[in-house]
Each structure stands twice: as structure tokens, then as C-alpha cells.
C-alpha positions in Angstrom: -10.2 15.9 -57.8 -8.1 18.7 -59.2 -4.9 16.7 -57.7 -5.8 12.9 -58.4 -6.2 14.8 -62.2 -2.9 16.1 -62.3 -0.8 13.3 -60.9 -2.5 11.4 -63.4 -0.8 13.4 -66.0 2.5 12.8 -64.7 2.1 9.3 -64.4 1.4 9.4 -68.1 4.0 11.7 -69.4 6.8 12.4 -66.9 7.2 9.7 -64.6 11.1 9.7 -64.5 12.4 13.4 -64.4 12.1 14.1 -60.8 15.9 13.8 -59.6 16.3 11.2 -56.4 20.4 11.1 -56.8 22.0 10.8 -53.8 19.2 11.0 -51.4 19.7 10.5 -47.8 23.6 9.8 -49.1 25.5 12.6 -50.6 22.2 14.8 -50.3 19.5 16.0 -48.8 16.3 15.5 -50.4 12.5 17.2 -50.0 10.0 16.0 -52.1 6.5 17.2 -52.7 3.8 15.8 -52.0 4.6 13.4 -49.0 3.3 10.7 -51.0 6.4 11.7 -53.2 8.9 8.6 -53.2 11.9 6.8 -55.4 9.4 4.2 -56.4 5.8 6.6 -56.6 7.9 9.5 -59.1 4.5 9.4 -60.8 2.7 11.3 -57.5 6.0 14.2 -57.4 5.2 17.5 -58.5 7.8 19.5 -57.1 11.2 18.4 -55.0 14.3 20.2 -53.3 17.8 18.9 -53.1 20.6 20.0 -51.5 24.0 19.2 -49.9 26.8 20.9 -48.0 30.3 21.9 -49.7 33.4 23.4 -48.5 32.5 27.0 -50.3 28.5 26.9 -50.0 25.3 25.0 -50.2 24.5 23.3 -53.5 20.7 23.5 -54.4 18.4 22.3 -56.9 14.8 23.0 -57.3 12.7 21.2 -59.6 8.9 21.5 -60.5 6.4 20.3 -62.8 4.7 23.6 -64.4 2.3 21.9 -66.9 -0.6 22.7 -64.3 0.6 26.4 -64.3 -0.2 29.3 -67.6 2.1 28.1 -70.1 1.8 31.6 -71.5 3.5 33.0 -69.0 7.0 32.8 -67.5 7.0 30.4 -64.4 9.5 30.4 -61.0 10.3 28.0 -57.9 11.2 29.0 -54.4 12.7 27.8 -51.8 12.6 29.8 -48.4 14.1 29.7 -45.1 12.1 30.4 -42.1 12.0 31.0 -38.6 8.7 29.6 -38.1 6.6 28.1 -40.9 5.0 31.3 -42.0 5.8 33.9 -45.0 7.7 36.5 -43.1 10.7 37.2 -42.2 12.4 34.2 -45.1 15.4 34.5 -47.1 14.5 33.4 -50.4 16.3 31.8 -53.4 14.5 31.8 -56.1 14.6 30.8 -59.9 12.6 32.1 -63.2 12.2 30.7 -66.0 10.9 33.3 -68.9 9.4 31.3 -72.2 12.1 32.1 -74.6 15.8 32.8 -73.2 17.5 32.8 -70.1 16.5 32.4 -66.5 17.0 34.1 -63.6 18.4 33.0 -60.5 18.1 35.3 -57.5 17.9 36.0 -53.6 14.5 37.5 -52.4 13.2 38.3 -48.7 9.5 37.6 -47.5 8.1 40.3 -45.5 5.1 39.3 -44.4 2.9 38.5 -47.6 5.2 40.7 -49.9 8.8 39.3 -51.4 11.3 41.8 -52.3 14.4 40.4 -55.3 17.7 41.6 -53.3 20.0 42.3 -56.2 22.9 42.9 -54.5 23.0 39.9 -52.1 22.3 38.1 -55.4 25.7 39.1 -56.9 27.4 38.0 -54.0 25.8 35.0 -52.5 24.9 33.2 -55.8 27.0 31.5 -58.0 26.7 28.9 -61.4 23.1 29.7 -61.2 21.2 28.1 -64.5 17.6 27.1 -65.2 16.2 24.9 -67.6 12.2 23.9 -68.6 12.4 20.9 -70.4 9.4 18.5 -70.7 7.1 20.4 -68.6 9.6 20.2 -65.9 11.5 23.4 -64.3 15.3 22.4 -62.9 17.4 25.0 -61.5 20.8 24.8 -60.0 22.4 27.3 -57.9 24.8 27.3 -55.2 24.6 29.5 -52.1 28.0 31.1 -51.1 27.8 30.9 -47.3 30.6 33.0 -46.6 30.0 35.8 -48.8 27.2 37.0 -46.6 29.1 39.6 -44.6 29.5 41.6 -48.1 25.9 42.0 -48.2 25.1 45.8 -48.3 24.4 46.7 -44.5 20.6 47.9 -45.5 20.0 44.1 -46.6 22.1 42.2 -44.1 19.0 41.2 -41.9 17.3 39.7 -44.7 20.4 36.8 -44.9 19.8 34.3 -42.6 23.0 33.1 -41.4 21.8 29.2 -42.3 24.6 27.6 -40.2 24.1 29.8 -36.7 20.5 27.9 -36.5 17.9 25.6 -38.1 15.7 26.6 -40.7 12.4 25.1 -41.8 12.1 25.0 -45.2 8.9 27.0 -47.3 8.9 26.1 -51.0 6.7 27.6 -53.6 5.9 28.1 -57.5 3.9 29.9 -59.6 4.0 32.3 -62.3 5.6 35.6 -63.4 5.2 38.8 -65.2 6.6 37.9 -68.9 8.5 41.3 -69.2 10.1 41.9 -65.7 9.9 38.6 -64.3 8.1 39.2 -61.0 6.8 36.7 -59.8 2.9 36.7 -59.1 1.5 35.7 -55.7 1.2 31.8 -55.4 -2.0 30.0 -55.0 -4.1 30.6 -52.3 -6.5 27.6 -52.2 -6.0 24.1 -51.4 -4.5 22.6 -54.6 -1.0 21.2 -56.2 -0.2 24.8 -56.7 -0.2 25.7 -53.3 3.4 26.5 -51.0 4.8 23.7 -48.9 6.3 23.8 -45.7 8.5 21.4 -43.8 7.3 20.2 -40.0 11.2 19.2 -39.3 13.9 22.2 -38.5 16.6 21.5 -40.9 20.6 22.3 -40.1 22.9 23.3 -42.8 26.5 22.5 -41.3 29.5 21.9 -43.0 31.4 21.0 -40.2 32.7 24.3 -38.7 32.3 25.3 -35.2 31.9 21.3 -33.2 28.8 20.3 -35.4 28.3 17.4 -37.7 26.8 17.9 -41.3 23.6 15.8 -41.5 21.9 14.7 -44.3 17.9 14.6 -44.8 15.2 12.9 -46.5 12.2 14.5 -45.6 8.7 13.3 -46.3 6.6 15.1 -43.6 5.8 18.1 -46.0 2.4 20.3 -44.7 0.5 23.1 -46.7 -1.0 24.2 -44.2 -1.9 23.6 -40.8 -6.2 24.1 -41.6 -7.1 23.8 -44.4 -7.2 26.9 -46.4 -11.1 26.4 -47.2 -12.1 26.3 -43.7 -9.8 29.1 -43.1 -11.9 31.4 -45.8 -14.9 30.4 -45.2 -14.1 31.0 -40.5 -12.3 34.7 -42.3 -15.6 35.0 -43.7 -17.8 33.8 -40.7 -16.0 35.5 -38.2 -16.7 39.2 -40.0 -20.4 38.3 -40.5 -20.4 37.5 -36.9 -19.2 40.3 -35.9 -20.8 42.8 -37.9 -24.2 41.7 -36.5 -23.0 41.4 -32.9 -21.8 44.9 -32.8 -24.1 46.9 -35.1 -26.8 44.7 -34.9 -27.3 43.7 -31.4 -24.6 46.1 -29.5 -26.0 49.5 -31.3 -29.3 48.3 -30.2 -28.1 47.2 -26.9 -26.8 50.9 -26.7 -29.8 52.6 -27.6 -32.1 50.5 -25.6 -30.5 51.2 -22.3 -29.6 55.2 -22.9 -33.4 55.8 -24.2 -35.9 53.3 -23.2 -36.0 53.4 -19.3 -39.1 54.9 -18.9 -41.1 53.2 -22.2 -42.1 50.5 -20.6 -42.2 51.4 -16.3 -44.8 49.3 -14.6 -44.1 46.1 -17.2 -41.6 43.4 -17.1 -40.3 40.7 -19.2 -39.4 37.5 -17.7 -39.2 38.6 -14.2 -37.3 42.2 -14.7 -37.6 45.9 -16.3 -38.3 45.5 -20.0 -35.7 47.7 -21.3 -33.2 46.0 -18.6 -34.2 42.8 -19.9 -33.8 43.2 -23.5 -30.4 45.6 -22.7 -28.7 42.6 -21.1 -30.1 39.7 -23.4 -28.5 41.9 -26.6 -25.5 42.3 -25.0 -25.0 39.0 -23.6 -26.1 37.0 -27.5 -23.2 40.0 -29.1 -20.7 39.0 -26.1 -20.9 35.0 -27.1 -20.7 36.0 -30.7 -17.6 38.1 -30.1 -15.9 35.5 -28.0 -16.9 32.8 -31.0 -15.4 34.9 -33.3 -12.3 35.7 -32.0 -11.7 32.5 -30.7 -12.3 31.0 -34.1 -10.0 33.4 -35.9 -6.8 32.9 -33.8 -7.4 28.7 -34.1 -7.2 28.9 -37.9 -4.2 31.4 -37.7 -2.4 28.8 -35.6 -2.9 31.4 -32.5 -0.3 33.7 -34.2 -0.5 37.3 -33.2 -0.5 39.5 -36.7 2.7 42.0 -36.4 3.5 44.7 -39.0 5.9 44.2 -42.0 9.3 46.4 -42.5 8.1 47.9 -45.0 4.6 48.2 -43.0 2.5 49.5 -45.9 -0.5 51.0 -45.5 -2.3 47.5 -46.3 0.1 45.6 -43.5 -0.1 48.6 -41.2 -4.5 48.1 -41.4 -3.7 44.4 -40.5 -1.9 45.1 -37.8 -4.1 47.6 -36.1 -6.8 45.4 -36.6 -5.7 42.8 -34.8 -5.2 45.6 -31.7 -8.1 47.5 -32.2 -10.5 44.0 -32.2 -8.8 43.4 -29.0 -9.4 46.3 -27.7 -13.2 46.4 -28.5 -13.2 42.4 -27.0 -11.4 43.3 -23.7 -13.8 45.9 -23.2 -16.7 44.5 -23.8 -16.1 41.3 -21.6 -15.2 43.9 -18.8 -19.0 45.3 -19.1 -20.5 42.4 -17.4 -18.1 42.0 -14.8 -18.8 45.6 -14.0 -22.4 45.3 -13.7 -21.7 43.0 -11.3 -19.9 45.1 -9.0 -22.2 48.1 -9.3 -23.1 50.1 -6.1 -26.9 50.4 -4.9 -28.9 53.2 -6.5 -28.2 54.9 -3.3 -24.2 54.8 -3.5 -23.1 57.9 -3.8 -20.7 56.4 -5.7 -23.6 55.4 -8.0 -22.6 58.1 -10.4 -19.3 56.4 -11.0 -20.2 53.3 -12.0 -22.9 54.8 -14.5 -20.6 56.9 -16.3 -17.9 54.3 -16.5 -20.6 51.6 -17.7 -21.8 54.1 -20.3 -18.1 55.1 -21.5 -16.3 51.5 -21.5 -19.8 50.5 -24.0 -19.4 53.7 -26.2 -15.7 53.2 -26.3 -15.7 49.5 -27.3 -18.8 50.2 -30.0 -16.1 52.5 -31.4 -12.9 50.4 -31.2 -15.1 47.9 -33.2 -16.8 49.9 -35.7 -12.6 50.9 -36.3 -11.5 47.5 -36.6 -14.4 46.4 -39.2 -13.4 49.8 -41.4 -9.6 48.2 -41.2 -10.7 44.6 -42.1 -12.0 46.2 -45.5 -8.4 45.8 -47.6 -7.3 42.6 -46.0 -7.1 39.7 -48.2 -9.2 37.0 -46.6 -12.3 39.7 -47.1 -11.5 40.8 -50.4 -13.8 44.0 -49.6 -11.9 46.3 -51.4 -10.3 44.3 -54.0 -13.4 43.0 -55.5 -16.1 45.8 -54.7 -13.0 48.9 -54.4 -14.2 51.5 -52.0 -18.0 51.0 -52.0 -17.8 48.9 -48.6 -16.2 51.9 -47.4 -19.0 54.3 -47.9 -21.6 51.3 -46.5 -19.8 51.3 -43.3 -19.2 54.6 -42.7 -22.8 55.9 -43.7 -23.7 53.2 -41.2 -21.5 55.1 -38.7 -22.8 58.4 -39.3 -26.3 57.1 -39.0 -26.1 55.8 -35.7 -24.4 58.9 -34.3 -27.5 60.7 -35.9 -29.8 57.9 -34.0 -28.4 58.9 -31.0 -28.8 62.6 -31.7 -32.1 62.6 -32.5 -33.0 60.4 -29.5 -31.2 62.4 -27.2 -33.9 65.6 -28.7 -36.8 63.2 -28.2 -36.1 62.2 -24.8 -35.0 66.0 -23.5 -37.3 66.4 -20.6 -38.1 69.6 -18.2 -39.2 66.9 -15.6 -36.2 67.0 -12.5 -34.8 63.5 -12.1 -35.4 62.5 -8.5 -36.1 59.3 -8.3 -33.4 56.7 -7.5 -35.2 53.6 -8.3 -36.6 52.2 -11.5 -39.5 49.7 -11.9 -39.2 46.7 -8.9 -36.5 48.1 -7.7 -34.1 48.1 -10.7 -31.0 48.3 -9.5 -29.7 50.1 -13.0 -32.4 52.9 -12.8 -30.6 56.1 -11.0 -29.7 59.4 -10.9 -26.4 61.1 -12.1 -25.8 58.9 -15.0 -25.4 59.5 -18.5 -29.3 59.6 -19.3 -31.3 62.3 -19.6 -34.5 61.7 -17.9 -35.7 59.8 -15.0 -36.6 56.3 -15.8 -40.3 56.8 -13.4 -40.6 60.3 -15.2 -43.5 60.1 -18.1 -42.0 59.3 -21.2 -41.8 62.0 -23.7 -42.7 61.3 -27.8 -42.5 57.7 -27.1 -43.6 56.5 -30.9 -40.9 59.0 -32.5 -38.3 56.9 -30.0 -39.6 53.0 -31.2 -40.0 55.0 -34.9 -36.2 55.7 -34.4 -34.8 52.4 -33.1 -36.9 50.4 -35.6 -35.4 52.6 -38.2 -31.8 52.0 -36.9 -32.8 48.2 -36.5 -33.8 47.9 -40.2 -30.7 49.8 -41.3 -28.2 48.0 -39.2 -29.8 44.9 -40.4 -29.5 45.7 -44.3 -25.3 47.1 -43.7 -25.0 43.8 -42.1 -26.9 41.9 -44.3 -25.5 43.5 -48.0 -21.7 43.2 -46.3 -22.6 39.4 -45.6 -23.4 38.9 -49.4 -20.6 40.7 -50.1 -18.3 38.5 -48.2 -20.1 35.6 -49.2 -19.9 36.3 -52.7 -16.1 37.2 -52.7 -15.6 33.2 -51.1 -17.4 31.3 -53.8 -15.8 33.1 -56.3 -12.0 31.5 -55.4 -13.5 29.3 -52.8 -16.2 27.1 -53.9 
């Protein structure tokens, strides 16, 4: 709606700037969006052209910013990347303050930060002018190709050397900061305003070393892959599911097993133990969850593995290590049931290792987890800490505390003078046994059973309200820039 709206106000008012000359001749063209053409300049809001000369490349950017703050300065970007993502790009970029002259300048994308490279500007850029005119931002520049080398050694790897390789091409606008001219992040919702990326690897050759300088027309532009509303709202989704698999269902999974062997130890619940029975159903309904999740997360990031920035700030560095540490907890947790099926009989006498091991592997992945929810609290996609500052932090890590107290105060209610000699529990249960890390024998009488179901019904409740104020939180965060 928001688009149909604003292509209707070029159609009215500024059909005829957008610059075709010498498309697919002398130059190369990109326009934006696809439906973009010579004879439809009323659907163009943006466009790139450029061509190949003896001393450089020649480039023009041009954009509509009447659907941008006309109260504030406004820039165009063009990037060249590796691989159709914001990191890693060589940027030149143009800004146009409301009153006097613009700025033309070479910036580097680390990641979701860009960083204006004042030196390589000097040396790369030359006749650089902008102009707003009309609603419509034009800025010329031309790109000294072999003035790279005199790039200062610090900045070097931010150059692309545009002739060793092909580039796609990343183009974005936006706003700036009226007194220094730094530019504001672009959109981040599926609208005009959002960056475009080409599908086709472009070559900029001007005829050295055997190759053949091409020109291109290009009309396959992308903003992204899936779309960004879907990829909120799985962001969102994915969290939620997680947060109930793991401090919902795993805690209580954890607690169940460790503390309520000998509750229940002439009943059973659909053919086994009780406490087995609800142990493994838990676990088994987080595990799907966790694999949903995950899956989920890595299709709408185009199965890209999240790697630290150079500058790896504290925010990028959290990113990072939340992408490990969720594996972590996953890997683990899928190895749980593949254990269990390769446990010993309660008379092993290597019984002992398999019940430590089970118990550890569990208490290590709960951890890995509850570590990679903390880190998830200043990414973007959550907004966590942006929009609520440090309160989620507190939530979680009360949360934490608490269920380390649960376990505490279970592990007093369940001490037990009794000796634990038996090796089998209820019918034979195969995960009843000595040596383990429980404190009582699951045939021994239970001691101060209703302080026990008090306990987990009190951890149940609390787990479910962290889980269930986060989820509101989240939610809330989407449908304010999401809708």
C-alpha cells in the first residue's frame, strides 16, 4: 500500500528525472524497483549508473527522497559485496545536507556498522558533486581505480580491488544526522525505503589483464531473500520457542528426573514409571521445539553462519557467541536421547557412567542455553534491550538464580538417611539405579513429598510467567515497527 502510494507520487510529479542515457550502450545501468524501465520512469525510485574509463569508474547515483524526512539531510549508497549481505562492502556514498554542499565519500560495512574512510576518500574519489533538485538526489563521482595501493595500510582491506573479481551490487538511502552528516541506519521493514541488492555478480573491467569490459542492464534487483516481516516475526517466534522449551519444559524435565523417582513408586502413566514418563515426554516436546527453532532461524538467515565484525563490539561479539553457544546447548541436547539409548542395565557396573554423563551433558546444555538467551537480549531482531534497557536482564537472571535455588532446596528436601540399595525402580525401570547423581533410592520412602510438588509447582508457575512476560515483551517490540 505504502509503495502503490508512493509511485503514485512520482507518476504525478517526477516522471522524467530518473537518468536512462546510455543504458546497455556506453553504460551500465541498475534501476530500482525491477519494475523500473525506460518506458515505466513513473515506478523508479532509485537507479545506479556506471561505466568503465581509462583512469576509473564513473558513477552516478540517483534517488527519489520525497518519501524520506525532508527535515533532515538525506544520502545514497552504493556497495560492493562479496555475497549479498552487509559486511565486509566497500562503500561509496553521497550526502546531501539541506542547505550547502554535499559530501561524497568511501565507507566500509562491517557487519551492521559502516565506518566513512577519510583517507581512501582523498585518494580514490575524484569530481565528486551532489545535487537535490525536485525531490530527486543525483550524485556524480568517479572511482580512481588505481589509486588504491596509496590507501593507508590500516584501511587497505576495506578496498575491494573491483577488477580482480565480481562484485554484487548493495544500494541503499536514507537519512543523516544534519550537523555531521552520518548517516542513520536504513529501513528495516519491507518498504520503498528498504536496501537493494543485485542477484547477478557484476565485473568492472577496463580491458587490462585478457578481459573484455561488459556493459549491464540489470533488472533482477532483490531486497531480500524472505521477506523481512516473516523474518521478525520467525526472530520473534523462535525466542518464544525457546524460552519455553528450555525453562519451561527442560527445567522441569530436570527437576522431575533428579527429585521425583520415588513420588510416585508403585504407579505408572501410560505403561511406565510416572516420573520417567513425564521426564522423557518434557524433554522430547523441548527437543522438537529446539530443532523447530533452530531450523527456522538459519532458513530466514539464508543458512548464513553469524561471524564477528572487525571491530567485534561488544554488541557483534554477543551475536556471535550466540550463535555458538545455541549450538552448543542444541548439539547437546539431541545427544541426550541417543544416550539413553545406549545406557547399560541397572546392573552394569558401568551403570554409574552413564548416569553421571546423562546428568552432566543435561545440566551443561540447560546452561549453554540459559547463556545464549542472556546474549540474545541486545540483538536487534529482539529489541530486548533497546526498547525495555536492562530490565530483561534482571528477568532472566532472577530466573536463573531461582532455579539454582529450586534445586537447592530440593536437594534439602530429598536428603535421606535411608542406604540406597536397590538397583531397580518401579517394573523394572531401567533408569532407577545406584551411583548416580540422585540422592535417594527411587524404592526408598519418599521424604517431605508435598514440600517437593510445593517446590516444582512454584518453579512451574515462575518459569511460566519469565516466559510468558518475555513473550509480551517480544511481541510488543514487533508490532511496534512490524505491524
Amino acid at each position: 500500500m505504502l509503495t502503490n502510494a508512493f509511485l503514485l507520487i512520482l507518476s504525478i510529479s517526477f516522471a522524467n528525472a530518473i537518468n536512462f542515457e546510455g543504458c546497455n550502450v556506453t553504460h551500465s545501468c541498475w534501476f530500482h524497483p525491477p519494475e523500473c524501465y525506460l518506458n515505466e520512469r513513473a515506478k523508479c525510485i532509485s537507479g545506479v549508473r556506471w561505466a568503465m574509463e581509462p583512469d576509473g569508474l564513473y558513477i552516478q547515483l540517483q534517488t527519489y527522497a520525497i518519501d524520506l524526512d525532508r527535515t533532515r539531510p538525506v544520502y545514497a549508497a552504493l556497495g560492493f559485496s562479496y555475497n549479498q549481505r552487509m559486511n565486509d562492502d566497500t562503500v561509496v556514498e553521497c550526502v546531501q545536507p539541506l542547505q550547502g554542499e554535499g559530501k561524497v565519500r568511501v565507507s566500509f560495512n562491517d557487519e551492521t556498522s559502516n565506518y566513512v574512510l577519510y583517507q581512501a576518500t582523498d585518494v580514490l574519489l575524484e569530481n565528486g558533486t551532489t545535487r537535490l533538485e525536485d525531490g530527486l538526489l543525483t550524485c556524480d563521482v568517479k572511482l580512481k581505480l588505481d589509486n588504491v595501493l596509496l590507501v593507508a595500510n590500516e584501511s587497505q582491506f576495506m578496498i575491494h580491488d573491483l577488477e580482480s573479481q565480481p562484485y554484487y551490487l548493495l544500494f541503499a538511502r536514507g537519512n543523516a544526522n544534519p550537523y555531521t552528516l552520518e548517516k542513520d541506519i536504513h529501513s528495516v521493514n519491507d518498504n520503498p525505503q528498504f536496501p537493494w541488492m543485485t542477484q547477478e555478480m557484476v565485473s568492472f573491467c577496463r580491458g587490462h589483464h585478457g578481459c573484455t569490459p561488459k556493459t549491464y542492464m540489470l533488472v533482477d534487483g532483490i531486497q531480500s531473500r524472505v521477506e523481512r516481516y516473516w523474518r521478525y516475526r520467525i526472530a520473534v517466534l523462535h525466542g518464544i520457542a525457546l524460552i519455553f522449551a528450555w525453562w519451561v519444559l527442560g527445567s522441569s524435565a530436570i527437576l522431575i528426573a533428579r527429585f521425583f523417582k520415588p513420588l510416585f513408586p508403585r504407579k505408572k502413566l501410560l505403561g511406565t514409571a510416572v516420573w520417567f514418563q513425564l521426564h522423557r515426554d518434557l524433554f522430547l516436546i523441548s527437543l522438537v521445539l529446539q530443532i523447530l527453532a533452530v531450523f527456522f532461524i538459519f532458513w530466514q538467515a539464508s543458512w548464513v553462519w553469524y561471524e564477528c565484525s572487525y571491530q567485534c563490539t561488544l554488541k557483534d561479539f554477543s551475536k556471535k557467541m550466540h550463535a555458538i553457544t545455541g549450538m552448543i546447548a542444541m548439539v547437546l541436547a539431541l545427544t541426550q536421547p541417543l544416550l539413553a539409548l545406549l545406557r547399560p542395565s541397572p546392573s552394569s557396573e558401568y551403570r554409574y557412567i552413564f548416569n553421571w554423563t546423562h546428568w552432566l551433558i543435561g545440566m551443561t546444555a540447560w546452561s549453554f542455553a540459559s547463556a545464549t538467551m542472556v546474549l540474545s537480549l541486545a540483538m536487534g531482531k529482539t529489541g530486548l534491550n533497546s526498547y525495555y534497557g536492562y530490565a530483561p536482564n534482571w528477568i532472566m537472571g532472577a530466573y536463573i538464580l531461582f532455579f539454582i535455588g529450586c534445586n537447592i532446596v530440593m536437594e534439602m528436601l530429598a536428603t535421606n538417611n535411608d542406604v540406597r540399595m536397590e538397583k531397580n525402580g518401579p517394573s523394572g525401570m531401567a533408569l532407577s539405579h545406584l551411583n548416580g547423581p540422585t540422592v535417594e533410592s527411587p524404592l526408598a520412602p519418599p521424604t517431605r513429598s508435598t514440600a517437593r510438588l510445593a517446590v516444582f509447582f512454584l518453579h512451574l508457575i515462575v518459569a511460566l510467567g519469565v516466559a510468558i512476560t518475555i513473550t509480551v515483551m517480544l511481541v510488543t517490540i514487533l508490532y511496534s515497527h512490524s505491524p
